[in-house]
C-alpha positions in Angstrom: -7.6 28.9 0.2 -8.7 31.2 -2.9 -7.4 31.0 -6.0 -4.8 34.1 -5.4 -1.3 33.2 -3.4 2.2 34.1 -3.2 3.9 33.3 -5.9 6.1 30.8 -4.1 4.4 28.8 -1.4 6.3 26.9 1.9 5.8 23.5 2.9 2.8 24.7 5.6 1.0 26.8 2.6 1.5 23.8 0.3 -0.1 21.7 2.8 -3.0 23.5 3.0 -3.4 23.7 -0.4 -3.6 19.8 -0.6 -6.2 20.0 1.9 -8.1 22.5 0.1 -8.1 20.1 -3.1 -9.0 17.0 -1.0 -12.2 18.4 -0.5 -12.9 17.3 -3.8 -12.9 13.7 -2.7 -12.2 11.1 -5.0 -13.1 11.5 -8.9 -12.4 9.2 -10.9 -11.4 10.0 -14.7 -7.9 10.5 -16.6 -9.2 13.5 -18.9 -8.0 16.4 -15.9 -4.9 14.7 -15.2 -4.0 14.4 -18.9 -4.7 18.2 -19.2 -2.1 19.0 -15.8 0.8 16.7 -17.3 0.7 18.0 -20.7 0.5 21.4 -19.2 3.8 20.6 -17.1 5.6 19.0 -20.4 4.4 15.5 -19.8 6.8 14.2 -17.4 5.4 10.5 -17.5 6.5 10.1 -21.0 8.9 7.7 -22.1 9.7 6.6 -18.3 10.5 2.8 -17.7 7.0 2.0 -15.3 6.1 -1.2 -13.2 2.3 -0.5 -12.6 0.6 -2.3 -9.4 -2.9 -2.6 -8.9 -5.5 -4.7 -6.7 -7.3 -4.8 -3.4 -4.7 -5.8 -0.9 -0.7 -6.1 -1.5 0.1 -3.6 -3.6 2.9 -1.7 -1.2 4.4 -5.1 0.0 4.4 -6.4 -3.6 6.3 -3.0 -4.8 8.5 -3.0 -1.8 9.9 -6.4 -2.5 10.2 -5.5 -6.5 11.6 -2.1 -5.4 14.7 -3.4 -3.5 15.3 -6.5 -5.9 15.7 -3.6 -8.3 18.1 -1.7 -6.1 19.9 -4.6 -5.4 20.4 -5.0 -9.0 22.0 -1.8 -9.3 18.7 0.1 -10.6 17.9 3.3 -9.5 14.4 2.8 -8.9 11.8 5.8 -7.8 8.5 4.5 -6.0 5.1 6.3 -5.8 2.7 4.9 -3.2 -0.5 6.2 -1.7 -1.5 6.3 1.0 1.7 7.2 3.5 2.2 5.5 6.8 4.1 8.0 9.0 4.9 11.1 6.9 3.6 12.4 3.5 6.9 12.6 2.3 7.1 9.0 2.0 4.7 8.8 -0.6 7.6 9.7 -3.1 10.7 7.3 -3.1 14.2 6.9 -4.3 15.9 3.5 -3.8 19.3 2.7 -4.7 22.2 0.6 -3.1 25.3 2.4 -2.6 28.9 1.8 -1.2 29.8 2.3 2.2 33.2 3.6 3.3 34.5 0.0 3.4 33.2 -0.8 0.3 30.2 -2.8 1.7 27.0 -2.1 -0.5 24.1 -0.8 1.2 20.5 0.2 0.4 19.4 4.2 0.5 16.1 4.9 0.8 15.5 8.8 0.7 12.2 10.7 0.5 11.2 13.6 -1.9 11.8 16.3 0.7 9.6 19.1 1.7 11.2 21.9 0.3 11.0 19.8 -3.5 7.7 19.3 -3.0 6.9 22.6 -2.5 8.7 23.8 -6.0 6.5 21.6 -8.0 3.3 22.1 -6.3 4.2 25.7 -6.7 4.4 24.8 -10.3 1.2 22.8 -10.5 -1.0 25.5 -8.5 0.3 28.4 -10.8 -0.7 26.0 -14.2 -4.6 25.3 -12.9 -4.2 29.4 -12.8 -3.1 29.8 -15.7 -5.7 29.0 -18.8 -6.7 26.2 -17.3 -9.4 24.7 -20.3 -12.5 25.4 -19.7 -15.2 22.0 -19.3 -12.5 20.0 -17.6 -12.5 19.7 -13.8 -9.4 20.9 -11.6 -7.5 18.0 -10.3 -8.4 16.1 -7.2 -5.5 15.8 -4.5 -4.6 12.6 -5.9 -3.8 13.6 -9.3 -2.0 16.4 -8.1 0.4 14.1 -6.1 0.5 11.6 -9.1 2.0 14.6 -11.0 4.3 15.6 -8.0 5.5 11.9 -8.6 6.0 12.5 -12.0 8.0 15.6 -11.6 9.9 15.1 -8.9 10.8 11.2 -9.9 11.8 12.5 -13.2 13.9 14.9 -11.5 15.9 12.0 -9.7 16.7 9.9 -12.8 15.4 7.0 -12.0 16.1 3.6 -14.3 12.5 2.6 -13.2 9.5 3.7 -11.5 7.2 1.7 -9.6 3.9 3.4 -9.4 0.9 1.7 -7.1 -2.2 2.4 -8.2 -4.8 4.5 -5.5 -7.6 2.7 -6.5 -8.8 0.9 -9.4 -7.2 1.2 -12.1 -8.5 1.9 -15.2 -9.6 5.4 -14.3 -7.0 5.7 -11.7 -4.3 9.1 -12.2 -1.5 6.5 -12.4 -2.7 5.1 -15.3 -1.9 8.1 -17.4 0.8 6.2 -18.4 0.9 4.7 -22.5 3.4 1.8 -21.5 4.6 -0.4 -18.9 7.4 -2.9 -18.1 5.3 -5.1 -16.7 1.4 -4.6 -15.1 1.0 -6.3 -11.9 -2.3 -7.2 -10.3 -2.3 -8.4 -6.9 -4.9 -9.7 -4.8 -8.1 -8.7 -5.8 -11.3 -8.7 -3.7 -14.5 -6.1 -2.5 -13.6 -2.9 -1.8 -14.5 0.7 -3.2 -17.6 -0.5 -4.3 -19.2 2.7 -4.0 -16.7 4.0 -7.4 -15.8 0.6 -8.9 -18.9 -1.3 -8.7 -20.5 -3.8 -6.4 -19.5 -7.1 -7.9 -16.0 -8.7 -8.1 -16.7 -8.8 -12.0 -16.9 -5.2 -12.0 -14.1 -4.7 -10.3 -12.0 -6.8 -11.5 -12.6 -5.2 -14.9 -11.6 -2.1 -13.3 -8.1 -3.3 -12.0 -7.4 -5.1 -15.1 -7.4 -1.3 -16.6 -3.9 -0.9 -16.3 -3.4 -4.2 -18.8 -1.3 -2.6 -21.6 -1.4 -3.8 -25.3 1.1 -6.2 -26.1 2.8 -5.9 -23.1 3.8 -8.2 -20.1 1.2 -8.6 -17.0 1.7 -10.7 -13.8 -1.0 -11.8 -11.3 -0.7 -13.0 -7.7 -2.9 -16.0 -6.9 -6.7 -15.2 -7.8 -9.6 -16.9 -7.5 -11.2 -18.6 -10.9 -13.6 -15.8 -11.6 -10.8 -13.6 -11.3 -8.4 -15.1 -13.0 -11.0 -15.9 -16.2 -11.5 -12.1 -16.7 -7.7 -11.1 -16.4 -7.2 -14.0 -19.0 -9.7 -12.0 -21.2 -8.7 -8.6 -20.7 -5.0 -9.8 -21.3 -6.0 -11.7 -24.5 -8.0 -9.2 -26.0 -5.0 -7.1 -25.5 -2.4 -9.0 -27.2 -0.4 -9.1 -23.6 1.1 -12.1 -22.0 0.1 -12.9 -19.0 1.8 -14.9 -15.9 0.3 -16.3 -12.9 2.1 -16.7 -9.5 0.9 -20.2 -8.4 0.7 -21.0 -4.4 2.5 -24.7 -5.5 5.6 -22.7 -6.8 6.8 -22.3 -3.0 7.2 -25.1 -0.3 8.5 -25.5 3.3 7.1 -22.0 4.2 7.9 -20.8 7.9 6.7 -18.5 9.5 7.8 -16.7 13.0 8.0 -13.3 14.3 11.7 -13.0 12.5 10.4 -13.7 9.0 9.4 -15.8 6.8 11.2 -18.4 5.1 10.6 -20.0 1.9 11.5 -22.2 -0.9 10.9 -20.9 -4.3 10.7 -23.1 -7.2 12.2 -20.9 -10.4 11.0 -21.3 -14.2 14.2 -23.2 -14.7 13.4 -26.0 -12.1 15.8 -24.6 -9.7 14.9 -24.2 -5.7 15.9 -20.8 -4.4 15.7 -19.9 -0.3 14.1 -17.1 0.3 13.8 -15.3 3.3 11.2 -12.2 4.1 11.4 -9.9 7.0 7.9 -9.0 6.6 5.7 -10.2 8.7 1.7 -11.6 8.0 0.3 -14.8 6.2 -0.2 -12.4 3.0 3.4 -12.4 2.5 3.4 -15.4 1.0 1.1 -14.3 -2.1 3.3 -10.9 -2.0 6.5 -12.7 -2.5 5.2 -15.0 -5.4 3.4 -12.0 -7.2 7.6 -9.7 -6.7 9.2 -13.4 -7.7 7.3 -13.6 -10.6 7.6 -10.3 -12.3 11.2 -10.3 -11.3 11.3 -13.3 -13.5 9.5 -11.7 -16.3 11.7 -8.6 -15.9 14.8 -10.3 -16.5 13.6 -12.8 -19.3 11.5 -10.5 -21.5 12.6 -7.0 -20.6 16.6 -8.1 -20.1 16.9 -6.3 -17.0 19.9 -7.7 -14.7 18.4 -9.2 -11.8 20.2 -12.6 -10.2 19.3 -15.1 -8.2 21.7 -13.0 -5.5 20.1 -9.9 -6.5 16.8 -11.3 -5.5 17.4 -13.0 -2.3 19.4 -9.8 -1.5 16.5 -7.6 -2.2 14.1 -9.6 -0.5 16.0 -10.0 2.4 16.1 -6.3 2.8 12.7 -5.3 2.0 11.5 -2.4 4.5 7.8 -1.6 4.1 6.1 -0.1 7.3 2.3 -0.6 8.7 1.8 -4.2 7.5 1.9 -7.0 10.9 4.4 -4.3 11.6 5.8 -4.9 15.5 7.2 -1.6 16.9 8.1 -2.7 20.1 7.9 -5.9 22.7 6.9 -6.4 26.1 4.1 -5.4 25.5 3.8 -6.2 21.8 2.9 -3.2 19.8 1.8 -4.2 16.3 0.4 -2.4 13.8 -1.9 -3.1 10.7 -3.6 -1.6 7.7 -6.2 -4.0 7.9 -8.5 -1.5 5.5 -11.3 -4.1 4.3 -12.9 -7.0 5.1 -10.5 -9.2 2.7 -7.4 -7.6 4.4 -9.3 -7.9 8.2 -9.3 -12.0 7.4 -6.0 -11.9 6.9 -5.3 -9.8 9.8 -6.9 -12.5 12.0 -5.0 -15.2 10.5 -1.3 -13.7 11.4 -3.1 -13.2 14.7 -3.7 -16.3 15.4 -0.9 -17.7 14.0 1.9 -15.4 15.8 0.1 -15.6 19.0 -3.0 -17.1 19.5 -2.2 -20.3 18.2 1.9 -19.9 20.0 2.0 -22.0 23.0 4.6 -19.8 24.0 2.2 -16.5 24.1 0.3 -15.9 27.5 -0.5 -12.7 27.2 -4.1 -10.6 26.4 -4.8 -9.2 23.0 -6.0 -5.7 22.9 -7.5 -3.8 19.8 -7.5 -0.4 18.9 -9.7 0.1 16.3 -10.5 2.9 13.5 -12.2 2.4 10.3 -13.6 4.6 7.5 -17.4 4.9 7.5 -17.4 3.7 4.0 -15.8 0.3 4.4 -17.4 -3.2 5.3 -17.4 -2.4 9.1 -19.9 -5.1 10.0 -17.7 -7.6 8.3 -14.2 -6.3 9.7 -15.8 -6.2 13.2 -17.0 -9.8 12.8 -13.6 -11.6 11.6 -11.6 -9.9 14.6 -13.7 -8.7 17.3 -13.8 -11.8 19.3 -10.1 -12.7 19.1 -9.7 -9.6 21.6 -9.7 -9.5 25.3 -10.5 -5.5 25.1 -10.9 -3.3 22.1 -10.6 0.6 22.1 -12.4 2.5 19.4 -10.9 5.7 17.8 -11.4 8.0 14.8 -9.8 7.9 12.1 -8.4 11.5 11.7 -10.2 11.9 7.7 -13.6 13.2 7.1 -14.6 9.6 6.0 -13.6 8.6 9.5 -16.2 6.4 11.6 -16.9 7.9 15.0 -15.2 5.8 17.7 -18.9 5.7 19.3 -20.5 4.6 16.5 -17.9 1.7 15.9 -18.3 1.2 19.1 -21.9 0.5 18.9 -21.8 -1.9 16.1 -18.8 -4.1 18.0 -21.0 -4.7 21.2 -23.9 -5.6 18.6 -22.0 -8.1 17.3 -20.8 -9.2 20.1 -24.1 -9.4 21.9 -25.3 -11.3 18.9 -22.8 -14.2 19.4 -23.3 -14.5 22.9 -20.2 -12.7 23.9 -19.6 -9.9 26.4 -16.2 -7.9 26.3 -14.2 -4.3 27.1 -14.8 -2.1 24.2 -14.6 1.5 25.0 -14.9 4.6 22.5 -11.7 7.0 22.9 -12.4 9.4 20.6 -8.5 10.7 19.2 -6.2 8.1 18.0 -3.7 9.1 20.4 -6.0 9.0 23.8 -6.9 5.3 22.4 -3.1 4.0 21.5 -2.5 5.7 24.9 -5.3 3.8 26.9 -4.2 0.6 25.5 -0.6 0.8 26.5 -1.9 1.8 30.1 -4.2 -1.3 30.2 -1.2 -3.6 28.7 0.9 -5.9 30.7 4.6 -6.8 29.3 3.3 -10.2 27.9 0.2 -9.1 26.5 -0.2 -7.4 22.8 -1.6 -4.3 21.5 -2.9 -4.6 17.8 -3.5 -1.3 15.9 -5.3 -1.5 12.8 -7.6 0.2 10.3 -7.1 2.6 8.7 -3.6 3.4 7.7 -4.1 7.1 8.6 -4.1 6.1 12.0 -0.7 5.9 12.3 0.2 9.6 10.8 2.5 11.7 12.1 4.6 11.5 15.7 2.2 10.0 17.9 2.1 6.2 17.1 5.9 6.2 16.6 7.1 8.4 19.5 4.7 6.5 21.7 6.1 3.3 21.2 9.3 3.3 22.8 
């Protein structure tokens, strides 16, 4: 699109427009989105903020802290990136409410269309309008970031929990002066191509969003990554909190859930139960536990040992070891990286290859960005599948289905192993394939990227 429009765009126009500014690709820097928010009266300002950053966690972690809050009786508004099923779920407002009965209940309700399309509307006319000269137009992500702002703001939300897109220190969401509480979840190799190509770099990167003298909590790192968010922390006058793998026991896992005990500050043992699924939960739950802690002992916020088991309890977060349907299994994943692909294997083989009580095949459908660690994501799952089915991801950094393809029968020709893998080109002619091929007591993993599972295909499909 040029630079001249109606006035007053609709949601299809709007859309476009995004699409027009993703072009840009990703550009890391806080000077344009400064410039947009100050231009728009700095929404972000003075806004109660729980920032999340890190490699892998980051929605489950905010989910959990999201609907603790609600269950507290906050009205908390959630910005995530990217979205799952529909873009409108990139902008959240959860709150519990009463039900005719008087039962409470948890309302989850999405920025709609039509609100979206006043404040981009708003935002397009601003870059229009005197925009200064030297600094760059925002990138599609700091648009949205603003959208949050406005639209959140809008809402009146007690708290916002924003997830970083990537990084941290440079990242749009970390506009923000202050913060409730930083949390940095699991933190491994990925974006090396904008954050640097060791763990040191980018662990200084993610430790970014470390405010001075404020409160930070960490999920379980490894030492080198724990030594440098010690520093950064330090040098910044902030406390920080670990969440320690010893702090929960008796941990169960099945396709229901997963139960645990939690062992509080105050010595007490607290049941848990999660309805998400995969063996990251564990790390997601300590690293929500924690900063609920930390929440209600430093910040005064109202959160109960009720409120938390509640909240957890509750916790809806879609795409994650998520199982849409049975007989077959359909599961999906956004199994992005090679940290997140280990994982992925490890719920696999604990939810079914390592179940006496599962007979069935397992069958892959694959798509991955062409800037990722393919050859390492194709090598920790490949050979737990019986047949794999390539796609593209539908993004310009998509991989070609063929070219996946290729590399999967390389590795697998390099371990000795011969299998089905066929490229399938669309994401729905794959999903569709592997359903046909799929017998009632054999499962169909999707993973990849999470853009895979946009809009009404994956969804409708299933049922």
């Amino acid at each position: 699109m040029d630079g001249k429009t109606e006035s007053h765009m609709n949601y299809r126009q709007i859309r476009e427009y995004m699409d027009f500014a993703a072009a840009k690709g990703i550009v890391p820097g806080l000077e344009s989105i400064r410039n947009l928010l100050a231009a728009l009266g700095n929404p972000q300002k003075d806004r109660k903020v729980i920032h999340i950053a890190g490699t892998n966690g980051k929605g489950s972690t905010g989910a959990y802290l999201s609907y603790i809050l609600a269950a507290s009786g906050y009205r908390v508004g959630r910005y995530v990136s990217p979205a799952v099923f529909d873009e409108c779920e990139k902008f959240q407002v959860l709150e519990t409410i009463r039900d005719e009965k008087g039962k409470k209940k948890f309302k989850l309700t999405y920025i709609k269309e039509e609100e979206q399309v006043d404040s981009i509307t708003k935002i397009k006319h601003v870059m229009e309008q005197g925009w200064e000269t030297g600094i760059r137009k925002p990138t599609v992500f700091e648009i949205e970031t603003a959208v949050a702002f406005l639209e959140l703001t809008k809402k009146h939300c007690d708290v916002l929990v924003l997830e970083a897109g990537m990084g941290g220190r440079l990242d749009a969401t970390n506009v923000i002066d202050e913060a409730e509480c930083s949390v940095i979840v699991s933190i491994s190799m990925d974006h090396m191509e904008f954050l640097g190509d060791t763990l040191e770099k980018i662990v200084g990167e993610k430790a970014g969003i470390i405010k001075r003298g404020s409160f930070v909590v960490s999920s379980p790192q490894e030492p080198e990554v724990e030594k440098i968010l010690r520093e950064t922390a330090a040098e910044r006058n902030s406390a920080i909190f670990f969440a320690r793998k010893k702090e929960v026991k008796n941990v169960v896992h099945s396709l229901e859930g997963m139960d645990v005990i939690y062992q509080e500050e105050n010595g007490r043992e607290l049941k848990i139960h999660s309805p998400l699924l995969g063996v990251s939960q564990v790390e997601n739950v300590l690293a929500a536990l924690k900063t609920a802690w930390v929440l209600k002992e430093k910040r005064g916020y109202s959160i109960t040992e009720e409120t938390i088991k509640e909240g957890i309890e509750n916790t809806v977060w879609h795409g994650r070891f998520e199982i849409l349907r049975t007989k077959p299994f359909l599961i999906i994943d956004g199994a992005h990286n090679a940290s997140a692909a280990r994982k992925l294997a490890e719920s696999i083989r604990l939810y079914f290859l390592d179940n006496k009580e599962f007979h069935g095949k397992m069958i892959f459908v694959i798509g991955i960005f062409k800037d990722k660690e393919v050859e390492k994501i194709v090598a920790d799952t490949a050979e737990l599948a019986d047949d794999i089915f390539t796609v593209t991801p539908p993004s310009r950094r998509g991989l070609s289905s063929e070219r996946l393809k290729e590399k999967i029968e390389g590795y697998l020709q390099g371990i000795g192993e011969t299998k089905h893998v066929e490229s399938c080109g669309t994401v729905e002619n794959g999903f569709k394939m592997a359903l046909k091929l799929a017998g009632k007591e054999d499962a169909v993993v999707m993973f990849g990227s999470l853009s895979l599972f946009r809009g009404l295909s994956v969804r409708n499909l299933a049922y």
